[in-house]
N, C-alpha and C positions, 0 to 999 in steps of 0.2 A: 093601700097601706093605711091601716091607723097612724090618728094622732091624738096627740093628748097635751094635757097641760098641770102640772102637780107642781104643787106650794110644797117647801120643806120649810118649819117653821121652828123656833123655837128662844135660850135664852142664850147670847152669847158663852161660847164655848161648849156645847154641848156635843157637837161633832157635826151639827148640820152640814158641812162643809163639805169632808167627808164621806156622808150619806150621798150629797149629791153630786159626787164625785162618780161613786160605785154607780148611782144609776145613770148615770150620763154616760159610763161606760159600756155598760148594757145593751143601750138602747145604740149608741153607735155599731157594739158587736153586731144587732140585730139588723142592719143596716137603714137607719132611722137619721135624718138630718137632726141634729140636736144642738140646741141652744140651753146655756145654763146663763143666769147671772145671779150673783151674789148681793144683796144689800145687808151690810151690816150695822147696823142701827148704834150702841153704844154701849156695844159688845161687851169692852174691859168691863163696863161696870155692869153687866148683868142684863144690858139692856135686849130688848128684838133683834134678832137675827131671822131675815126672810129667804131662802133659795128659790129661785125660776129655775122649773126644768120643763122646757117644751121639747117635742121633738112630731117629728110627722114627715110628709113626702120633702115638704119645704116650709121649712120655717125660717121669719124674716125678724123677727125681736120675742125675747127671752120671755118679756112685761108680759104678766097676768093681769089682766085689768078683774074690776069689780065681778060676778059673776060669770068668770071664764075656768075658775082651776076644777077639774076632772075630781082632784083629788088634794085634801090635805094632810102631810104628812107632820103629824104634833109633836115635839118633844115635851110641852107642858101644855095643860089645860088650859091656862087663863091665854094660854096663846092660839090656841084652836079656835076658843071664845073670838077672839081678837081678830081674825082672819077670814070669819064665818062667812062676811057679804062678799067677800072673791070666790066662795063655793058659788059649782053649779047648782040648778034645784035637784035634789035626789040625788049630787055627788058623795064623796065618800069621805071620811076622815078618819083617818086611824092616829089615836092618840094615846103616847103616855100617861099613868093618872098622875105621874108624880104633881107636887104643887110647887114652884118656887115665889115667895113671895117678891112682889115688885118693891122697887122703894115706896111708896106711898105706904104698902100694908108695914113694912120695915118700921118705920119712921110712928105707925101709929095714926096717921091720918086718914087711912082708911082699910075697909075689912074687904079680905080675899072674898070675892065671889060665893056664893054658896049653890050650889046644885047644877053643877056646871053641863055635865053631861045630859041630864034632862032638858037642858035648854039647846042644847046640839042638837038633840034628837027630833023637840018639839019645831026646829027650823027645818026638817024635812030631811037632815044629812042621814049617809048610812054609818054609822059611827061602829069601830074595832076600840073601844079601849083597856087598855092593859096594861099589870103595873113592868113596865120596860126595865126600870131601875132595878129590881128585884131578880126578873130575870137574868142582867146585863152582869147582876151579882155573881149570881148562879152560873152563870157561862166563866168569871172568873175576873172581870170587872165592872165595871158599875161605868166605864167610858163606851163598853159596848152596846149600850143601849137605843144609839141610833143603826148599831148594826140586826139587832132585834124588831126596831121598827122596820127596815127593810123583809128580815125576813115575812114580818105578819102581811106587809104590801105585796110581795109573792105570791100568797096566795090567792091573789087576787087578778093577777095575770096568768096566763100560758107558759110564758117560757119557763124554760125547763130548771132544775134546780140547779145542774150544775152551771149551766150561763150563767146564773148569779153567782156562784162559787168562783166562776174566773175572774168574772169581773172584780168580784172581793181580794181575789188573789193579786191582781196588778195594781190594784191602788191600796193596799195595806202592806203594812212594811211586814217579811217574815218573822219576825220575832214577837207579831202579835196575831198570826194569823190562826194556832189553833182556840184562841177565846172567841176570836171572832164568828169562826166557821161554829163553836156553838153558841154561841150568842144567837146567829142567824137562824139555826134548826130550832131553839127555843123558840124564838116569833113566829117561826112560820108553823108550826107544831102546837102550839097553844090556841 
């Protein structure tokens, strides 16, 4: 059995939570020991929100250390930046391009990053980035764009599309599940 290790990363409330809900679901479907844990940094105000999702024959803690995640999952760029030395070498990161400024760029004392994605790529990662938001629009809101990041992580595995479809199905509540189901086709289609 495979295993693996994936960061979901991004700015409180973005849906991280969520995301790593539907895939923690997945992978238990698939019959995967899985461990998730949640760190949420200071969320209300915008701050880092990180997700641990391991899973494999047996997994005994959630922790991604430095150089260990398979894979990062971005909801903004400066946070993909921010997470880079937990990628493995030649790991993947698939990232929103949206941009949210942090407080420091807010405030004025200092300037967003420039050329962020060259600097992903120049550290050896396999980088997907896409504008999610946009998509998330297009599916019918702009909250499904962690459902979008999942679907472009889809492609990037085997299982089948509708195992992610159930999985989406038990942890989204029905009254949001037709934006979601295309939210997902948009990411993984794009």
């Amino acid at each position: 059995m495979n295993s693996g290790s994936i960061m979901i990363v991004g700015v409180g409330g973005q849906g991280s939570l969520l995301a790593s809900r539907i895939l923690g679901t997945l992978l238990l479907e698939e019959g995967y020991d899985v461990k998730v844990s949640e760190v949420h940094g200071m969320s209300q105000r915008g701050g880092s929100v990180v997700t641990y999702v391991k899973y494999g024959d047996r997994v005994y803690s959630p922790i991604i250390t430095k150089g260990e995640a398979d894979c990062i999952v971005s909801f903004e760029l400066l946070e993909a930046a921010r997470w880079l030395p937990s990628l493995k070498a030649g790991g993947t990161i698939i990232t929103n391009t949206q941009q949210i400024d942090p407080m420091p760029v807010v405030n004025g004392v200092a300037q967003y990053p420039a050329d962020i994605l060259s600097k992903l790529e120049a550290h050896g990662a396999q980088v997907h980035a896409l504008d999610c938001l946009s998509l998330a629009e297009e599916a019918g809101s702009a909250k499904a764009t962690n459902v979008v990041l999942l679907g472009r992580l889809s492609t990037l595995w085997t299982y089948p599309e509708e195992k992610w479809m159930q999985a989406l199905e038990r942890c989204v509540p029905e009254r949001f599940l037709e934006i979601n189901r295309r939210a997902f086709a948009l990411g993984r289609n794009k």
